[in-house]
PyMOL Python script that loads the backbone (N, CA, C, O; Angstrom):
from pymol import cmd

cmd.read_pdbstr("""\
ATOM      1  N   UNK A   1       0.842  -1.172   0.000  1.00  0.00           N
ATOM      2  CA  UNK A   1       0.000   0.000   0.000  1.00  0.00           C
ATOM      3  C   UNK A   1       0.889   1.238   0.000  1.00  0.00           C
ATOM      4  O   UNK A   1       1.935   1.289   0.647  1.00  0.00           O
ATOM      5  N   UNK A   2       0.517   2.038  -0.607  1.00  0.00           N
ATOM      6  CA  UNK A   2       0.808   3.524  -0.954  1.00  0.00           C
ATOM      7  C   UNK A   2       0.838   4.281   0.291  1.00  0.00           C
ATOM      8  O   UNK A   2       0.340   3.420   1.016  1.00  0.00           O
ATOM      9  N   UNK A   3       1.053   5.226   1.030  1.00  0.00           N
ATOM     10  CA  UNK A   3       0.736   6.116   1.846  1.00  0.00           C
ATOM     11  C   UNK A   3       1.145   7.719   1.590  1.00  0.00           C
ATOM     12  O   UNK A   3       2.127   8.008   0.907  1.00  0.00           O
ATOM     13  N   UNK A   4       0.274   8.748   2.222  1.00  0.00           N
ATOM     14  CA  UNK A   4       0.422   9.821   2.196  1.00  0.00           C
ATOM     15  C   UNK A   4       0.931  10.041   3.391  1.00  0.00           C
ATOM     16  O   UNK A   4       0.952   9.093   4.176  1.00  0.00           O
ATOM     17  N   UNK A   5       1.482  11.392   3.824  1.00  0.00           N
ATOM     18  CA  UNK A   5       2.584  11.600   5.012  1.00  0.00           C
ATOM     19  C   UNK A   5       1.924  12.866   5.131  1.00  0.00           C
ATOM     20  O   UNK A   5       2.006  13.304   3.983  1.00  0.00           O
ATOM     21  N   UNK A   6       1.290  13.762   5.851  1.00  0.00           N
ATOM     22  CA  UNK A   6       1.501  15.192   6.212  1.00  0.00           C
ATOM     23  C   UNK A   6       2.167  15.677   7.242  1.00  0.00           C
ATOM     24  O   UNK A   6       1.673  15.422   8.341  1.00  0.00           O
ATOM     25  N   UNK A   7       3.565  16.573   7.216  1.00  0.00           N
ATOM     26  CA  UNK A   7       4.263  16.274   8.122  1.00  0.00           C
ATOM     27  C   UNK A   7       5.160  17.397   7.694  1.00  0.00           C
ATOM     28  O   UNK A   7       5.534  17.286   6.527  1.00  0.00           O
ATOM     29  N   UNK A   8       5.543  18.306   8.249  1.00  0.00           N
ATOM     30  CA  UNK A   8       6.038  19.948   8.116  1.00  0.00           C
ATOM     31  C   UNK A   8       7.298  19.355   8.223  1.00  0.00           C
ATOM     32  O   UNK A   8       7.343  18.471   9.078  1.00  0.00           O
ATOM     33  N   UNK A   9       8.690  19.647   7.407  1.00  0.00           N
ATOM     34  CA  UNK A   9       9.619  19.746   7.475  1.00  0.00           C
ATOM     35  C   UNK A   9      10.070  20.541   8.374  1.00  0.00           C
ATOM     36  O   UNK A   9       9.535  21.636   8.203  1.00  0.00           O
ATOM     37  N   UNK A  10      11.092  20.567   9.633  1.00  0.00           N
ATOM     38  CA  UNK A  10      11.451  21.249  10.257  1.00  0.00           C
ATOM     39  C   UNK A  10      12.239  20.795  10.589  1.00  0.00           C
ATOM     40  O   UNK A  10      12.270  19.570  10.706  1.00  0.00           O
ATOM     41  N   UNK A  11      13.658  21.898  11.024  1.00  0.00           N
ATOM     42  CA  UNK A  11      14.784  21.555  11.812  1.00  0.00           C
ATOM     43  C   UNK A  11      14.469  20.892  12.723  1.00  0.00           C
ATOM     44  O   UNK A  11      15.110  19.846  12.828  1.00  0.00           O
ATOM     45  N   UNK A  12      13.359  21.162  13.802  1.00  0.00           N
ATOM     46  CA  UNK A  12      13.051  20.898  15.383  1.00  0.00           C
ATOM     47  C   UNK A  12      12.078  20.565  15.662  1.00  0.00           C
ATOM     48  O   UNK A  12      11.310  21.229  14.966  1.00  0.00           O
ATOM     49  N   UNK A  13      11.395  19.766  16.415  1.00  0.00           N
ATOM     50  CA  UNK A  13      10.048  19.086  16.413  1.00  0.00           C
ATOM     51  C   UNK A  13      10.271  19.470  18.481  1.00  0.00           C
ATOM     52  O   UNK A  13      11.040  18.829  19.198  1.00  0.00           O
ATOM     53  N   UNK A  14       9.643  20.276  18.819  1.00  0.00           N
ATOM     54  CA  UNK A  14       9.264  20.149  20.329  1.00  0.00           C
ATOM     55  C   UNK A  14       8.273  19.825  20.696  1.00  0.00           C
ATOM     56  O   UNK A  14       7.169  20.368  20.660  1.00  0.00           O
ATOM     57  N   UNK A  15       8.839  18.298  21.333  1.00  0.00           N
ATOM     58  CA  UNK A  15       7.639  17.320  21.938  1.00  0.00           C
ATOM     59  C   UNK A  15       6.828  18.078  22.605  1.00  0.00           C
ATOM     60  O   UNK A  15       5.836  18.320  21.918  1.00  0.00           O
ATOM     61  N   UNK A  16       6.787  18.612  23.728  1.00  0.00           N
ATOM     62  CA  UNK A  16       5.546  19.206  24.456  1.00  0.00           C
ATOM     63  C   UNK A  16       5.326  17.883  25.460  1.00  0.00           C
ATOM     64  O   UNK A  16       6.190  17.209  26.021  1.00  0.00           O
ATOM     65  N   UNK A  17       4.261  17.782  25.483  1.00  0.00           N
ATOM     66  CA  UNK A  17       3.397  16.794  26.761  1.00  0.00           C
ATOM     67  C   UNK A  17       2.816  15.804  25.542  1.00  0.00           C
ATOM     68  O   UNK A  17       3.186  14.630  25.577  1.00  0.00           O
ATOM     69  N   UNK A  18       2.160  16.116  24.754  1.00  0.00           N
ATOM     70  CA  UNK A  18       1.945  15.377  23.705  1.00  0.00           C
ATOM     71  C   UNK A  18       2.497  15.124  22.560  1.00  0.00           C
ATOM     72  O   UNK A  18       1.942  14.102  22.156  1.00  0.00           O
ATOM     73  N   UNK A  19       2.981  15.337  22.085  1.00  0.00           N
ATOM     74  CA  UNK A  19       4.343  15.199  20.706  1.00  0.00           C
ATOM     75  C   UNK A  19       3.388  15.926  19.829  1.00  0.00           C
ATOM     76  O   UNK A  19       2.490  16.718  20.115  1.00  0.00           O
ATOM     77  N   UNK A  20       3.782  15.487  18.751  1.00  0.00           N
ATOM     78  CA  UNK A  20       3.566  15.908  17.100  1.00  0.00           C
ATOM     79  C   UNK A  20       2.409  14.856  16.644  1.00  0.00           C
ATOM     80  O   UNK A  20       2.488  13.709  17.085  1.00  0.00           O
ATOM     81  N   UNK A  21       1.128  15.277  15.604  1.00  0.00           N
ATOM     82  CA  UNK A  21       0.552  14.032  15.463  1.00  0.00           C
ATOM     83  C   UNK A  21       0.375  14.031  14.057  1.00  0.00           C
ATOM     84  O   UNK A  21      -0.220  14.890  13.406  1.00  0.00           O
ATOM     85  N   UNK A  22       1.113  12.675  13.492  1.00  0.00           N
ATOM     86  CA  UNK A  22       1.353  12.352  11.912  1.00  0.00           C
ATOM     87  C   UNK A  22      -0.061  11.876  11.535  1.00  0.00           C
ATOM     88  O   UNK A  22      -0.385  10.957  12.287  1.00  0.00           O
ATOM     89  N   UNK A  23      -1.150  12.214  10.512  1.00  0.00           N
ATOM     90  CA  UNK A  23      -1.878  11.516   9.730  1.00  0.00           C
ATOM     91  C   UNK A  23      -1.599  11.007   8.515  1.00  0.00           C
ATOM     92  O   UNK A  23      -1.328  11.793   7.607  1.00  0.00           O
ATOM     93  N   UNK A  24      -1.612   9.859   8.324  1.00  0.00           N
ATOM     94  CA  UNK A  24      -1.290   9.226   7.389  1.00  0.00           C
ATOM     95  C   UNK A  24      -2.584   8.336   6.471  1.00  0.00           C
ATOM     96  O   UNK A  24      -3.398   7.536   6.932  1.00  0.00           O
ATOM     97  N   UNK A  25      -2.446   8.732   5.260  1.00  0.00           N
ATOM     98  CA  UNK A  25      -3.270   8.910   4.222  1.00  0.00           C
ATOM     99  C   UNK A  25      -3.052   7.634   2.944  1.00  0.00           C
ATOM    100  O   UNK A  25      -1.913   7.700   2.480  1.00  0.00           O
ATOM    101  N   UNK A  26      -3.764   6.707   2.416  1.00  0.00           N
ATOM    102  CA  UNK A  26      -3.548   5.940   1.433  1.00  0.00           C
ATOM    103  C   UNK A  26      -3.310   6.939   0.196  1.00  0.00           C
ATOM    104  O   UNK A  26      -3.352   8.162   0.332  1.00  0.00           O
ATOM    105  N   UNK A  27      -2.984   6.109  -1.367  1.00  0.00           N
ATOM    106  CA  UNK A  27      -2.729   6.582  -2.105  1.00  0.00           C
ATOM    107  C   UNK A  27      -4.055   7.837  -2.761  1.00  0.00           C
ATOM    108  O   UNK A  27      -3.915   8.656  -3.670  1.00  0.00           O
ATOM    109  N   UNK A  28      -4.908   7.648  -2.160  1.00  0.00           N
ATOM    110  CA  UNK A  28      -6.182   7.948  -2.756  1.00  0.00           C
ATOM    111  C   UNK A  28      -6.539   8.747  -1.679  1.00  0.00           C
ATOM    112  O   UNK A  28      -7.612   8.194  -1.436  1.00  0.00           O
ATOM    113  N   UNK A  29      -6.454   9.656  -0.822  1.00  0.00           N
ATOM    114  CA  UNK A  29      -6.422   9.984   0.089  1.00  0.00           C
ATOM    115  C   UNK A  29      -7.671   9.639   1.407  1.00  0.00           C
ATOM    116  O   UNK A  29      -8.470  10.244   2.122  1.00  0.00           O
ATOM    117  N   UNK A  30      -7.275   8.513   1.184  1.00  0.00           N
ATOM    118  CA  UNK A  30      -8.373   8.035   2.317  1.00  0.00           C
ATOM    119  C   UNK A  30      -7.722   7.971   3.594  1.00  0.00           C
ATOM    120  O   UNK A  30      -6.505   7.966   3.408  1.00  0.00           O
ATOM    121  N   UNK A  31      -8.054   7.913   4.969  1.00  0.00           N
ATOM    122  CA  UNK A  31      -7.485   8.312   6.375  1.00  0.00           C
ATOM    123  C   UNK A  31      -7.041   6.967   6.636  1.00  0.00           C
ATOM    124  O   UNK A  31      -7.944   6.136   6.541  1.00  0.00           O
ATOM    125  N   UNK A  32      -6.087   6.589   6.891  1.00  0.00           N
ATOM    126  CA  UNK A  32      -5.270   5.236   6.896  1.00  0.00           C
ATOM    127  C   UNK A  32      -5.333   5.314   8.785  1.00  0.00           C
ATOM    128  O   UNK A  32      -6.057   4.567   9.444  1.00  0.00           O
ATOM    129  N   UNK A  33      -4.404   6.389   9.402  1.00  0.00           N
ATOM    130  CA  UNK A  33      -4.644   6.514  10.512  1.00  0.00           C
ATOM    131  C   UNK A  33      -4.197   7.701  11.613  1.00  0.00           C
ATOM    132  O   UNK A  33      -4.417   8.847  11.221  1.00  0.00           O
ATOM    133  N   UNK A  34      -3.764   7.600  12.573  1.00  0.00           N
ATOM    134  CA  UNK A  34      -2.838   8.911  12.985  1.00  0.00           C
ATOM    135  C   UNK A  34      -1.869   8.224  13.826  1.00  0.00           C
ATOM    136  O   UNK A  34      -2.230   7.129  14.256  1.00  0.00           O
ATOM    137  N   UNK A  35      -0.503   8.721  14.205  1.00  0.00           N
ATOM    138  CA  UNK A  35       0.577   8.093  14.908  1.00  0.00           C
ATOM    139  C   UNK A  35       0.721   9.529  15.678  1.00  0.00           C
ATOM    140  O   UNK A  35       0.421  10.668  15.322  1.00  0.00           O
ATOM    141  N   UNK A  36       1.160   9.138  16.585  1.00  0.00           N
ATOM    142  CA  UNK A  36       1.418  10.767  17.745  1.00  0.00           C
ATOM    143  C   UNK A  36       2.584  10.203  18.656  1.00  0.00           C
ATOM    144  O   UNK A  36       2.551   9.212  19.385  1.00  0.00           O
ATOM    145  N   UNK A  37       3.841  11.273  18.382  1.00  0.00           N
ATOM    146  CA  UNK A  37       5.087  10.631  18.821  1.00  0.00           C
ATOM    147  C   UNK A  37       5.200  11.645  20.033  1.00  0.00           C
ATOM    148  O   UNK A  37       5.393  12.840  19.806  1.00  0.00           O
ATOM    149  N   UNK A  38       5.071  11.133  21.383  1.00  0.00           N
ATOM    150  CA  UNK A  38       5.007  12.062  23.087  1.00  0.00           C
ATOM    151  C   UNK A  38       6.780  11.433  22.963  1.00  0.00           C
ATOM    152  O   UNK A  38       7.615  10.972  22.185  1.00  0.00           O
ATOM    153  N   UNK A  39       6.505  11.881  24.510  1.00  0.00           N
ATOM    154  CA  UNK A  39       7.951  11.842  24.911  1.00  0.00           C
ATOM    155  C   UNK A  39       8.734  10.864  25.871  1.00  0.00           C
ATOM    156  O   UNK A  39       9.860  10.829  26.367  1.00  0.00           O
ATOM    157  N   UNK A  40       7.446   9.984  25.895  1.00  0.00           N
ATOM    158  CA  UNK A  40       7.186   8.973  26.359  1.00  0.00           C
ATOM    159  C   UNK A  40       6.305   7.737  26.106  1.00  0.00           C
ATOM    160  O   UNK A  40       6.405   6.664  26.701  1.00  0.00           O
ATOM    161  N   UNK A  41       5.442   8.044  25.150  1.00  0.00           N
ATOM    162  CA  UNK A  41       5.219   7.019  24.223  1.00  0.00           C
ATOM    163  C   UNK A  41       4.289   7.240  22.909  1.00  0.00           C
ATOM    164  O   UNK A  41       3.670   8.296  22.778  1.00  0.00           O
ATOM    165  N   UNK A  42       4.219   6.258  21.991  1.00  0.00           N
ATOM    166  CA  UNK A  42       3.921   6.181  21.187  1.00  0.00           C
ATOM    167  C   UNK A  42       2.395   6.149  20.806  1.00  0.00           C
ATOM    168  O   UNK A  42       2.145   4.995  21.152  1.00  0.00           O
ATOM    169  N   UNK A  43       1.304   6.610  20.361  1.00  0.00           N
ATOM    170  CA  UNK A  43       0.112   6.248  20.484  1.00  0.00           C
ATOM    171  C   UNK A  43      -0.483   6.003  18.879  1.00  0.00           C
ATOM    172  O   UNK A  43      -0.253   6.947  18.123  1.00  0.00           O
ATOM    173  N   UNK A  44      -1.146   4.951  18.348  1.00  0.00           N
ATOM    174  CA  UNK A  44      -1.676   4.484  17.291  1.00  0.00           C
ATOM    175  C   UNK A  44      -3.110   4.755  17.025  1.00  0.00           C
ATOM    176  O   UNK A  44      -3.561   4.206  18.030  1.00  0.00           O
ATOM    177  N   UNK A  45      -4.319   5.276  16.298  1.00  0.00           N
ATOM    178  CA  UNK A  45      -5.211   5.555  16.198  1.00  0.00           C
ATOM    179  C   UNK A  45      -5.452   4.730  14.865  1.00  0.00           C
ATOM    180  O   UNK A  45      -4.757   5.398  14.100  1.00  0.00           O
ATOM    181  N   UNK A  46      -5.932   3.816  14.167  1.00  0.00           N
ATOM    182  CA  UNK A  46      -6.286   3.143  12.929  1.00  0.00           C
ATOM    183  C   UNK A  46      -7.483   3.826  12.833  1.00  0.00           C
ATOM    184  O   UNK A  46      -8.248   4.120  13.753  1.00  0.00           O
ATOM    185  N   UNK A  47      -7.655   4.200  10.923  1.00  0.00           N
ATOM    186  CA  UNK A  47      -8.732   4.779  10.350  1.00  0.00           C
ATOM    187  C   UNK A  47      -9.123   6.065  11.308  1.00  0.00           C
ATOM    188  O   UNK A  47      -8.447   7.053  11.594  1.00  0.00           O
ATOM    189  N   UNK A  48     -11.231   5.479  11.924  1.00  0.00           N
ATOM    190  CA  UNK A  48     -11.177   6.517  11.990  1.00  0.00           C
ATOM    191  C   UNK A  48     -11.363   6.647  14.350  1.00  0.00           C
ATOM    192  O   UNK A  48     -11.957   7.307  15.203  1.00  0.00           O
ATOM    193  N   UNK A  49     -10.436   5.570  14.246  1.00  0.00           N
ATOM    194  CA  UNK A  49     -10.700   5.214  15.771  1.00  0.00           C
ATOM    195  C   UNK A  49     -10.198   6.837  16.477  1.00  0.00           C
ATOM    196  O   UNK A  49      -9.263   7.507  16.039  1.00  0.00           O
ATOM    197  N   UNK A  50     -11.212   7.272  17.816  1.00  0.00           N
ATOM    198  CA  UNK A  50     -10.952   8.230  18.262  1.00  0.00           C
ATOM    199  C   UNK A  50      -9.165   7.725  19.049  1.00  0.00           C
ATOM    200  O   UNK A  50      -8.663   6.638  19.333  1.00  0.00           O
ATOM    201  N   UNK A  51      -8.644   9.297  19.165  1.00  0.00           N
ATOM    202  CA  UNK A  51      -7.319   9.369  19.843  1.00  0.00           C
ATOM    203  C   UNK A  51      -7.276   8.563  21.184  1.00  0.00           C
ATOM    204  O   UNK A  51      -6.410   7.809  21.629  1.00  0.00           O
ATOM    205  N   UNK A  52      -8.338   8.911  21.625  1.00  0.00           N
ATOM    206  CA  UNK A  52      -8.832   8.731  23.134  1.00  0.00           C
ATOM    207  C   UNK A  52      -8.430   6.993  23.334  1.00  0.00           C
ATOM    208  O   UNK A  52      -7.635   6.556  24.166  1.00  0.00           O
ATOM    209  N   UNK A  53      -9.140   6.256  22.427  1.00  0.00           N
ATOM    210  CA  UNK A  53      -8.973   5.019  21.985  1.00  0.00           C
ATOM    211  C   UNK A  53      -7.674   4.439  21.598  1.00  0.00           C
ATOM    212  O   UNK A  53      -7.579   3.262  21.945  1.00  0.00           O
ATOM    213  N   UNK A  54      -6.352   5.047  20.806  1.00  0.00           N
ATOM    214  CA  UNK A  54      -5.499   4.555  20.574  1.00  0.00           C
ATOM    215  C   UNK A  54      -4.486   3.668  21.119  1.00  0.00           C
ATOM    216  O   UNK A  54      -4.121   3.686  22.295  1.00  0.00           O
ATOM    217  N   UNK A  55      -4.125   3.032  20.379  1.00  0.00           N
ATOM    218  CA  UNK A  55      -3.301   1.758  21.135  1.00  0.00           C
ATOM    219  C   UNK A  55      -2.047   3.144  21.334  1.00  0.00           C
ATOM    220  O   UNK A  55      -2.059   4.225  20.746  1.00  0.00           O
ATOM    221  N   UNK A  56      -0.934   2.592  22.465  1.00  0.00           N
ATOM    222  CA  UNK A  56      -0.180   3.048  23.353  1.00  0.00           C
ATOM    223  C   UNK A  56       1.293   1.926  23.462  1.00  0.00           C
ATOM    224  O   UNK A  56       1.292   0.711  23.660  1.00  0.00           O
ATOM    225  N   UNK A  57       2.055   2.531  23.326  1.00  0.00           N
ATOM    226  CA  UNK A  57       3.189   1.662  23.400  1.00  0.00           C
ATOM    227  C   UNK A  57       4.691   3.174  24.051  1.00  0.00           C
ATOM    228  O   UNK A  57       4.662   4.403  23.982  1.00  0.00           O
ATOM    229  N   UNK A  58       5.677   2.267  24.564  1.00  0.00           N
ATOM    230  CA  UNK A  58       6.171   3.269  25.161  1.00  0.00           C
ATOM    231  C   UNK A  58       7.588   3.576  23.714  1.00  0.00           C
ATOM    232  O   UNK A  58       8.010   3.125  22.648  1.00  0.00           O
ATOM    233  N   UNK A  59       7.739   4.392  24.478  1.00  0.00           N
ATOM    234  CA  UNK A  59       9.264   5.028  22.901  1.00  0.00           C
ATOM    235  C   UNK A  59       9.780   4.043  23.096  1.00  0.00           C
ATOM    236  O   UNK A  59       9.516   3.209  22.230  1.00  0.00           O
ATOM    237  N   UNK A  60      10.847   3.491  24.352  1.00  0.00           N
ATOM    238  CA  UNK A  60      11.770   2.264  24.150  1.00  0.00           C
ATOM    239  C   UNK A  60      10.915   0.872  23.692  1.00  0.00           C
ATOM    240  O   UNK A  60      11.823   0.087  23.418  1.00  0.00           O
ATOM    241  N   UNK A  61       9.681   0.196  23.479  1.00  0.00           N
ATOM    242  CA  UNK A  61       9.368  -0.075  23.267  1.00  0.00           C
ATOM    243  C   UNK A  61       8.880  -0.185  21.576  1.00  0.00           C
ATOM    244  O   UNK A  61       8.778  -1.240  20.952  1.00  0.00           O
ATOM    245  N   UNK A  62       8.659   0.965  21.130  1.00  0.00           N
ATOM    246  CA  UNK A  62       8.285   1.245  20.039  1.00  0.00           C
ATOM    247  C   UNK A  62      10.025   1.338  19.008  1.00  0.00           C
ATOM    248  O   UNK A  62      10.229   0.727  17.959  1.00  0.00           O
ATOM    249  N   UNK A  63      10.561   1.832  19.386  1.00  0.00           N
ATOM    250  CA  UNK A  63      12.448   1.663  19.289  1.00  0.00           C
ATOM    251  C   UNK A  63      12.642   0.414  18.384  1.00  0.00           C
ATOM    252  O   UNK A  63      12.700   0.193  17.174  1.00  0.00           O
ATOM    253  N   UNK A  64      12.754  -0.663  20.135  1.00  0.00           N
ATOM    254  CA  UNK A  64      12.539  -2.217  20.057  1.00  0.00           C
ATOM    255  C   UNK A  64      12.266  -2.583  18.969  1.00  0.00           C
ATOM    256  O   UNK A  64      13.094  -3.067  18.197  1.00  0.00           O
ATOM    257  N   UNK A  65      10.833  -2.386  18.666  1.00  0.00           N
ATOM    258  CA  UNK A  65       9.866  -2.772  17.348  1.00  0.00           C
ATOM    259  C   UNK A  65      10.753  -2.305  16.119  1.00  0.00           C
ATOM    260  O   UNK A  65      11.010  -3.305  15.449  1.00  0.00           O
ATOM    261  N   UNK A  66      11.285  -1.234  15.600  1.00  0.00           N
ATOM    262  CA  UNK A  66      11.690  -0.489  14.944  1.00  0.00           C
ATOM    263  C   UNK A  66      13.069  -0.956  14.405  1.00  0.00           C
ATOM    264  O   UNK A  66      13.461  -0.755  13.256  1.00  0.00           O
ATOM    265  N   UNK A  67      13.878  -1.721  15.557  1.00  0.00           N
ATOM    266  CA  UNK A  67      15.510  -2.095  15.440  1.00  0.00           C
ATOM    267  C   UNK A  67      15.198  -3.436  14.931  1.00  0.00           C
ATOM    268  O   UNK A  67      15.925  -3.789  14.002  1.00  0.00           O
ATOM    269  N   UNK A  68      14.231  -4.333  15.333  1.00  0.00           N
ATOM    270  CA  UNK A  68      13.720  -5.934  14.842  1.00  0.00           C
ATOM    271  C   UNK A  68      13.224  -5.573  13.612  1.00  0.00           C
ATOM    272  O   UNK A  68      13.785  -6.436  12.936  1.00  0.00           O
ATOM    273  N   UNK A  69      12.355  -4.700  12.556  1.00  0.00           N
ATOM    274  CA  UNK A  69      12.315  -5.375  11.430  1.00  0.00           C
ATOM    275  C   UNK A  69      13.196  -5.001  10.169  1.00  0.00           C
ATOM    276  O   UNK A  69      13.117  -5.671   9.139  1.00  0.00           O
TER     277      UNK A  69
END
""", "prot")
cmd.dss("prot")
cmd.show_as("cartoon", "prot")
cmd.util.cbc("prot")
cmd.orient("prot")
């Protein structure tokens, strides 16, 4: 699958309390999902599942995942 990225180029990304939150878009621009990178963990939202709802994983954790595939 294709994906779209919206995502501001910048020197500096300041996490905050909540990080930055990536939506990511199929080729066709349909809402694939949102990823939101804190400063302490990772949170997953698929389609059009509320934030509130998102799966949760911690940064070293999410790392982990990241160095294995």
């Amino acid at each position: 699958m294709k994906v779209q990225l919206s995502i501001e180029e910048v020197p500096e990304i300041k996490f905050g309390n909540k990080g930055p939150l990536i939506r990511i878009r199929d080729e066709h621009g349909k809402n694939v999902g949102k990823l939101r990178i804190g400063q302490a963990t990772v949170r997953w939202a698929k389609g059009s599942t509320p934030e509130r709802n998102a799966k949760t994983v911690s940064v070293e954790k999410f790392v982990e995942y990241l160095d294995n595939l």
